[in-house]
C-alpha positions as CSV (number, residue, x, y, z in Angstrom):
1,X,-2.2,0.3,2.6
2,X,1.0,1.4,1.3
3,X,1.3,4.1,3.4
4,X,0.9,2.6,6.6
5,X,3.0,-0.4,5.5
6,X,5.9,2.0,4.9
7,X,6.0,4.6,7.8
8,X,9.2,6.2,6.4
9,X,12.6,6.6,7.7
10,X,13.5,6.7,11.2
11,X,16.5,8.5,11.8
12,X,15.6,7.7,15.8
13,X,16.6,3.9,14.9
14,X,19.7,4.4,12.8
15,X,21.6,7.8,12.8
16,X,24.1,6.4,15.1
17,X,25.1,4.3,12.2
18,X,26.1,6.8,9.2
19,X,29.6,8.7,9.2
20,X,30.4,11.4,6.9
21,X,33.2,11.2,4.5
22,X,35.1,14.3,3.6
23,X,33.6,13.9,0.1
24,X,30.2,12.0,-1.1
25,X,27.3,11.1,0.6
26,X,27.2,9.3,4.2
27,X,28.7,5.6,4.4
28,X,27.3,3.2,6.5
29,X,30.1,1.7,8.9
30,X,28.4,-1.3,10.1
31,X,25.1,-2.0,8.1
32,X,24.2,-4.4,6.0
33,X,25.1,-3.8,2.6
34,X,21.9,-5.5,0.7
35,X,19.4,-3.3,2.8
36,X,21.6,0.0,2.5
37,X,21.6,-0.8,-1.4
38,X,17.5,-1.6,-1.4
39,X,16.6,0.9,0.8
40,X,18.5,3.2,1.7
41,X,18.6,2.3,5.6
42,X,21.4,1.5,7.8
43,X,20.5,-1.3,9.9
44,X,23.4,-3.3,11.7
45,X,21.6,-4.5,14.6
46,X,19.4,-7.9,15.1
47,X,16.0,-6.2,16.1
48,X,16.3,-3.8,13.1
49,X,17.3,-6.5,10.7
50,X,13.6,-9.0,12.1
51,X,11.8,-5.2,11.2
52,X,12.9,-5.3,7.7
53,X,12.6,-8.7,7.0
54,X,8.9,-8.7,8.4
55,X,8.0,-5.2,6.8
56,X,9.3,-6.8,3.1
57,X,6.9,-10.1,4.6
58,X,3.9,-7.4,4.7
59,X,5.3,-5.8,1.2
60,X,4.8,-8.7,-0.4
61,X,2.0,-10.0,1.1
62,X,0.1,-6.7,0.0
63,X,1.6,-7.0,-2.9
64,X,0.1,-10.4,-3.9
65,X,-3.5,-9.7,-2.5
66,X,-5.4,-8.4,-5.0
67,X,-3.7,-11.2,-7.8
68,X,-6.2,-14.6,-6.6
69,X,-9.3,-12.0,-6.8
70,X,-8.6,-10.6,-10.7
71,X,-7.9,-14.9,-11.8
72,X,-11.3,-15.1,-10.1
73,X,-13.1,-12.5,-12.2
74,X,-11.8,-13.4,-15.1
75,X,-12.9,-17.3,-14.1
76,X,-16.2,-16.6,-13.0
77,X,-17.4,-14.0,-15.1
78,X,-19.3,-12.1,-12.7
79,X,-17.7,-10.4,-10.3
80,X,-20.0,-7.1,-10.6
81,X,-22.4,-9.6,-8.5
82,X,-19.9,-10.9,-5.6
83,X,-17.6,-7.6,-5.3
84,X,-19.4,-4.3,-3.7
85,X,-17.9,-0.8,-6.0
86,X,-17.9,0.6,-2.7
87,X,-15.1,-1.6,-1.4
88,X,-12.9,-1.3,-5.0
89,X,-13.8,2.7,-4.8
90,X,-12.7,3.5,-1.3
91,X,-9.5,1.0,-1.8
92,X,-8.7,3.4,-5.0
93,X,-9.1,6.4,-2.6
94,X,-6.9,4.7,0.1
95,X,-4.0,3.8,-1.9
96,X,-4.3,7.3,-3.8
97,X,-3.8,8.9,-0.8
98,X,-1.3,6.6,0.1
99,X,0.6,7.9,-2.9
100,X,0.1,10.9,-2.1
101,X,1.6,10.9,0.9
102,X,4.8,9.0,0.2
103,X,5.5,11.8,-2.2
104,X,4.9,14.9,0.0
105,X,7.2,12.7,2.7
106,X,9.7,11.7,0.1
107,X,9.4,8.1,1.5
108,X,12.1,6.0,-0.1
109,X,12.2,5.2,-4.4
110,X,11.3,1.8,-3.4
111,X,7.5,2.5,-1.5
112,X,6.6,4.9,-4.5
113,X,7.0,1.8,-6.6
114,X,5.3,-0.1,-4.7
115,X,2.2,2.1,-4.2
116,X,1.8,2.9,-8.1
117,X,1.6,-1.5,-8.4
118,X,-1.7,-0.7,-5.6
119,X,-2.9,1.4,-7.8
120,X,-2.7,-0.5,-11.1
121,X,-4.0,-3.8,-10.2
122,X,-6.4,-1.5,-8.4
123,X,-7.4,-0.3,-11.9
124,X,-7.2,-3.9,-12.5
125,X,-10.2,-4.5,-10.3
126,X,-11.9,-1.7,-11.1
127,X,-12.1,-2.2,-15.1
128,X,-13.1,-6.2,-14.6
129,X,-15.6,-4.8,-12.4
130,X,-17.2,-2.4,-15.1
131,X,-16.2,-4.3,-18.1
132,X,-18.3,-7.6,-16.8
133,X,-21.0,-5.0,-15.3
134,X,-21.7,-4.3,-18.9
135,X,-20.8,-7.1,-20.3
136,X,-23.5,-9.1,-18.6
137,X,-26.0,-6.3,-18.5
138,X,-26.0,-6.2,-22.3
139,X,-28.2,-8.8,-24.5
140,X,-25.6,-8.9,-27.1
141,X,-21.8,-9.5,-27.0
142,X,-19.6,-6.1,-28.0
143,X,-16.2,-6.7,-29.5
144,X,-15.6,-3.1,-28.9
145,X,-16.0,-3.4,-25.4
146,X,-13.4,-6.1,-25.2
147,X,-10.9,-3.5,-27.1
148,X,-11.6,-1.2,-25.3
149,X,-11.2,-2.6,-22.3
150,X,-7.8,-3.6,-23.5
151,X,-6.8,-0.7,-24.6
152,X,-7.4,1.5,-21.4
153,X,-5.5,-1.6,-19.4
154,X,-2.6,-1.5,-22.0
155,X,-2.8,3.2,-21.7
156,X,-3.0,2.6,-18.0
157,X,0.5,0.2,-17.7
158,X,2.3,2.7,-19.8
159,X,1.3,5.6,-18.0
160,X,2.3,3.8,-14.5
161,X,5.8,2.3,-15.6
162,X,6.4,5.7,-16.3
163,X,5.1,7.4,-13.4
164,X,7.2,6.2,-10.6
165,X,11.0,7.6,-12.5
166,X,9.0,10.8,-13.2
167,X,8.1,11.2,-9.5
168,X,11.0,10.2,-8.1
169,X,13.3,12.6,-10.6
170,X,10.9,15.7,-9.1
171,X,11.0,14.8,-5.9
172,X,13.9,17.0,-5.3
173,X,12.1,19.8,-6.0
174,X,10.6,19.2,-2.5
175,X,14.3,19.0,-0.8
176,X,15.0,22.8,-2.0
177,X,12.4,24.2,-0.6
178,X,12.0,26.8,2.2
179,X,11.8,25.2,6.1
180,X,8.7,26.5,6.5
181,X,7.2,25.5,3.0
182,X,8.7,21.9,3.9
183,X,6.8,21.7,7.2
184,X,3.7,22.5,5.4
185,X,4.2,19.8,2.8
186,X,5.3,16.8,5.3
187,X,2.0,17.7,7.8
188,X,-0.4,17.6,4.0
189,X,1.6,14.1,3.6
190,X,1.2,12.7,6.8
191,X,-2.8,14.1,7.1
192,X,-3.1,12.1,3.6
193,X,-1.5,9.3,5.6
194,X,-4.4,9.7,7.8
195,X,-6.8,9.8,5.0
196,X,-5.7,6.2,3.6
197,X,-6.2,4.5,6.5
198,X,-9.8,6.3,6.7
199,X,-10.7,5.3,3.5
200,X,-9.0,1.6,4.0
201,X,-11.2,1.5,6.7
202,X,-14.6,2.3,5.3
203,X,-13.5,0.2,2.3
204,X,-14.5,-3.6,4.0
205,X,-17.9,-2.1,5.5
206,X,-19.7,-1.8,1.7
207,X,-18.1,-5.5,1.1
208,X,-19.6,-7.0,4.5
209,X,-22.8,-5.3,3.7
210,X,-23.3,-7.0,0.2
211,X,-22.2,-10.4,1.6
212,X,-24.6,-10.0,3.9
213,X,-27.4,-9.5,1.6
214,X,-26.2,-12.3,-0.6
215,X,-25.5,-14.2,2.2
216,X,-22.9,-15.8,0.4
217,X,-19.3,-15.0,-0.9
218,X,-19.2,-16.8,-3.7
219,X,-17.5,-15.1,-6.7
220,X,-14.7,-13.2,-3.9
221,X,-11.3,-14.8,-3.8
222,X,-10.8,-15.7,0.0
223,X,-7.0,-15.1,-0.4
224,X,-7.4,-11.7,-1.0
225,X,-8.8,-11.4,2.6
226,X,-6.2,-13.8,3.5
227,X,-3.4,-12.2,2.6
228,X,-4.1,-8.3,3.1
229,X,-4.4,-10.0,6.6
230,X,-1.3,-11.2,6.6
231,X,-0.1,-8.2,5.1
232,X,-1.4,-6.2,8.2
233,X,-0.2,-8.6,10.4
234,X,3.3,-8.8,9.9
235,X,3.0,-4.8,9.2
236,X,2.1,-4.2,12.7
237,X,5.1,-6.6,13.9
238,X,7.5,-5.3,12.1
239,X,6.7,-1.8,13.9
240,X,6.8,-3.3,17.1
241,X,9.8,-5.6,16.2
242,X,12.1,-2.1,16.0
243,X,11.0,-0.8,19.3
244,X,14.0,-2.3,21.2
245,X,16.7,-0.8,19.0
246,X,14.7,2.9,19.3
247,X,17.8,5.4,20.6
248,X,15.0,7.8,20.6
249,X,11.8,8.6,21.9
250,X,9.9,5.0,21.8
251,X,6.7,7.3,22.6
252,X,7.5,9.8,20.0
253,X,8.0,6.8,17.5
254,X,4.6,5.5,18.3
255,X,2.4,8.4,17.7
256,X,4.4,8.8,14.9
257,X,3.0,5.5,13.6
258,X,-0.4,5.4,15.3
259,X,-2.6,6.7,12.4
260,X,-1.3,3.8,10.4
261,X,-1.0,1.3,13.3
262,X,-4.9,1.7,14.2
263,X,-6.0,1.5,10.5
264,X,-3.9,-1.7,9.6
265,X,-5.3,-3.3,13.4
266,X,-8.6,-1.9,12.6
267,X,-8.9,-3.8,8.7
268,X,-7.4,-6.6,10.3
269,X,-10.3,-7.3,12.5
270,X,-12.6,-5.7,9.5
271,X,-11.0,-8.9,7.7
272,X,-11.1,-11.4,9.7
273,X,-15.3,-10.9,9.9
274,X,-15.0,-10.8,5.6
275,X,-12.7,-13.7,5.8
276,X,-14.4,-15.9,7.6
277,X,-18.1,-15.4,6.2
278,X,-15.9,-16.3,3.2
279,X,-15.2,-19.8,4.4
């Protein structure tokens, strides 16, 4: 859920914070220096400091997730019978979106790299799923498959190491535009943000449904449940973490965040029922 882990930058938190020079960009007076130079974010207060050591908790934790389930494939052999498409589908259409929408908000260098990672071990998942589908439904083994299987991983990295400098060098393109034209792009971004955590949502449902005709989970790593639970966890907290430092509208802040705060609270519960069937 890259967009909902990253809700962008809140200039309500820490505007106070930036002075302009005469010459250059802003300087932060009292932030600290590791998180300016990371993220671009002046933070020089205790509660905003706990909201981006959580929210890099969550990174991390998202980040990590989908790592136990690919080993798993690859040990078992036969994940086309323990993983439902429909989950890897609509968690390809989620962090899509989520792309997506990072972009048209010019969210920070940083979540654009992280989002393109969702999206390749996504691929990841999605090729193990078809490559053993075919593998096993076949009578005979197919050295071609196996190439080129390998071959669309190896086109696949190339084409997202590149991606992310190529996005963020056009991303000012969106800075020069018109106000108006702006507005337009930043409500598409944020109604893609919406999207993600739609499709994040409907992405457990197809994976609770084909555990419970198997009734079993065998051949699903349980700490890729685990963690993306975590992940939404400490997501969550590190949203609510900020609210005391807020110099703005704490209400405004929230509905700013709601979309994303209701799909990470609702695939939290979604993964506690997947996790522990999986138990």
């Amino acid at each position: 859920m890259a967009t909902a882990r990253f809700p962008g930058k809140s200039v309500d938190v820490s505007a106070a914070n930036w002075t302009a020079p005469a010459l250059g960009r802003p300087v932060c007076v009292n932030g600290t220096p590791w998180i300016l130079y990371l993220l671009e974010e002046c933070v020089d207060n205790v509660w905003e400091y706990c909201s981006v050591l959580i929210g890099l908790v969550s990174m991390f934790c998202f980040l990590l997730s989908t790592l136990p389930q690919v080993y798993e494939a690859y040990r078992n052999g036969k994940v086309e019978e323990a993983m439902s498409f429909g989950f890897l589908f609509f968690l390809f259409s989620g962090d899509l979106t989520s792309f997506a929408g990072c972009y048209l908000t010019s969210q920070l260098p940083i979540q654009v790299v992280t989002v393109v990672f969702y999206i390749f071990t996504d691929l990841i998942l999605i090729s193990q799923f078809l490559y053993y589908k075919i593998k096993n439904s076949s009578s005979r083994k197919s050295p071609v498959l196996k190439w080129l299987c390998f071959m669309w991983c190896g086109a696949a990295t190339l084409v997202l190491l590149a991606l992310p400098k190529l996005i963020i060098d056009n991303s000012s393109t969106l800075d020069t535009q018109s106000p108006t034209t702006s507005k337009s792009v930043e409500i598409t971004g944020y109604i893609c943000g919406y999207l993600a955590s739609v499709f994040y949502l409907c992405s457990r449902f197809p994976q609770l449904y084909k555990n419970f005709q198997r009734q079993s989970t065998k051949g699903t790593s349980y700490l890729l449940f685990a963690l993306a639970m975590m992940g939404n966890g400490t997501y969550g907290l590190s949203v609510i973490v900020v609210l005391p430092a807020l110099k703005g509208s704490k209400r405004t802040f929230i509905i700013k965040h709601l979309a994303w705060l209701i799909g990470s609270l609702g695939v939290l519960i979604l993964d506690f029922f997947v996790s522990f069937n999986s138990v």
